[in-house]
N, C-alpha and C positions, 0 to 999 in steps of 0.2 A: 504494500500500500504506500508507491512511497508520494502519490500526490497527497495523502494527508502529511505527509514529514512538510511538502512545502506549504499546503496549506498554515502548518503550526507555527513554520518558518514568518512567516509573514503577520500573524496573529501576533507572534513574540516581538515584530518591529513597532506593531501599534498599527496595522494595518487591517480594515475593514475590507471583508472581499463577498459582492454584494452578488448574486446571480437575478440577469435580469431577462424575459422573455423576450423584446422587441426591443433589441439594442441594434443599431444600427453599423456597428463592429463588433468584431470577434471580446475585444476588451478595450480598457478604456481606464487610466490611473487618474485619480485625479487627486491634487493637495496645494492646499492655499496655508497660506501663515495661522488663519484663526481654526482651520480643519480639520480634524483628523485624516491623512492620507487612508482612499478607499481606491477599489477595484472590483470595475465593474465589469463582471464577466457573462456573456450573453451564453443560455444555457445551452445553446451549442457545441459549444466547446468540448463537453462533455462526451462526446462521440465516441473517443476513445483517451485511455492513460495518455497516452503517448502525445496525443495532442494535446489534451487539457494542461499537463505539467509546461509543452513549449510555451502556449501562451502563458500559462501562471508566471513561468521564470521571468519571461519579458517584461511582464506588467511589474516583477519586483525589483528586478532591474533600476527603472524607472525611480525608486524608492531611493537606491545608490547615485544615480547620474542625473540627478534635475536637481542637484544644489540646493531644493529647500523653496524653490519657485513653483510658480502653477505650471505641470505638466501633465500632460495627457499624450496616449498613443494607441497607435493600434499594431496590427502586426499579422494583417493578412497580407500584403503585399510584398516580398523582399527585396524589389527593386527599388523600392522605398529607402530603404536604408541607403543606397546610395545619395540618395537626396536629402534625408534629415540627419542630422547629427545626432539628434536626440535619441531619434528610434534604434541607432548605429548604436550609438552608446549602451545602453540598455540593451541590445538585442546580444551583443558583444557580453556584457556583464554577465549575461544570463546564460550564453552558451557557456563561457570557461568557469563559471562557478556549477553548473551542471554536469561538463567532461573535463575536468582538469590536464592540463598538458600531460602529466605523469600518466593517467588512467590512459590517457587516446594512443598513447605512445606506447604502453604497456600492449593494448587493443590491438597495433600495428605487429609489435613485434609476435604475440600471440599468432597470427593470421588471422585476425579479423578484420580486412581491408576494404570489403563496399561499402557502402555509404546505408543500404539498405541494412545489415549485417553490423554495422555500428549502432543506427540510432535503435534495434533491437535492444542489443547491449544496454543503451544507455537509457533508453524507454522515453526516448525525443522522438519527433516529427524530423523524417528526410531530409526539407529543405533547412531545419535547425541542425541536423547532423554533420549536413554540406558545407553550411556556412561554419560550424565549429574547424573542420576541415581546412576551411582555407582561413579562417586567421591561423592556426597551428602551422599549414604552412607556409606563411609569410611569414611568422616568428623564427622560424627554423631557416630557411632562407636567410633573413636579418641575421642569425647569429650568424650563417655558413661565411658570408659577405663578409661579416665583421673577425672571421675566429674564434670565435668564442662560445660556437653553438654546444649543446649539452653533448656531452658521449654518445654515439649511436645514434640520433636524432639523424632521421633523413639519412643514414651510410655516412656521418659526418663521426669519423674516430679522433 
């Protein structure tokens, strides 16, 4: 059960997470100064684990990378993230605090390499698996450029 682990996650920041029937997005954060930060999640979502946890991570994400100002997002789109910083940020937060470098790299060396075959693993949505993928390797890359990448990362000894 581990969407209750995030659920409790988010309950323990001071986070209200609201299920609402005719939301016009998947989800939706929202937190002003006088607030409590909430998340509003359209019962959709609920489809499967694997979805529900992507969006949840995103929307808490949001909780980490919106400094304390009114933010709101959503996160059906992922060409989006090219365009908004915000949603970038957050959707970023949300993948490497779900697959941690260590785990996806452990994952690789195991032979667990499609992208299908990972977000099993990690009980994400595909296109969240995809993109955990390419920031790991564009970090891996940055080290390889720099020297300093970790042992084994990427054939990099």
């Amino acid at each position: 059960m581990m969407e209750l682990e995030l659920i409790k996650f988010a309950y323990g920041l001071g986070i209200t997470i609201e299920y609402v029937d005719n939301l016009k997005r998947e989800a939706f954060y929202y937190s002003d100064i006088d607030v409590p930060p909430v998340i509003y999640m359209s019962k959709g979502t609920m489809r499967s684990d694997r979805h529900f946890r992507s969006v949840l991570i995103h929307e808490i994400g949001h909780y980490f990378t919106c400094s304390g100002r009114v933010c709101a997002g959503y996160f059906t789109h992922w060409d989006k993230l090219q365009e908004d910083i915000v949603e970038y940020r957050a959707a970023k937060w949300g993948a490497e605090y779900l697959i941690p470098d260590e785990s996806l790299k452990l994952a690789f060396e195991n032979g667990i390499t499609g992208v299908w075959e990972q977000a099993d693993l990690f009980v994400v949505d595909d296109e969240l698996m995809a993109f955990r993928r390419e920031l790991y390797q564009r970090k891996m890359i940055g080290y390889r450029n720099n020297k300093r990448a970790p042992k084994g990362a990427f054939g990099v000894s």
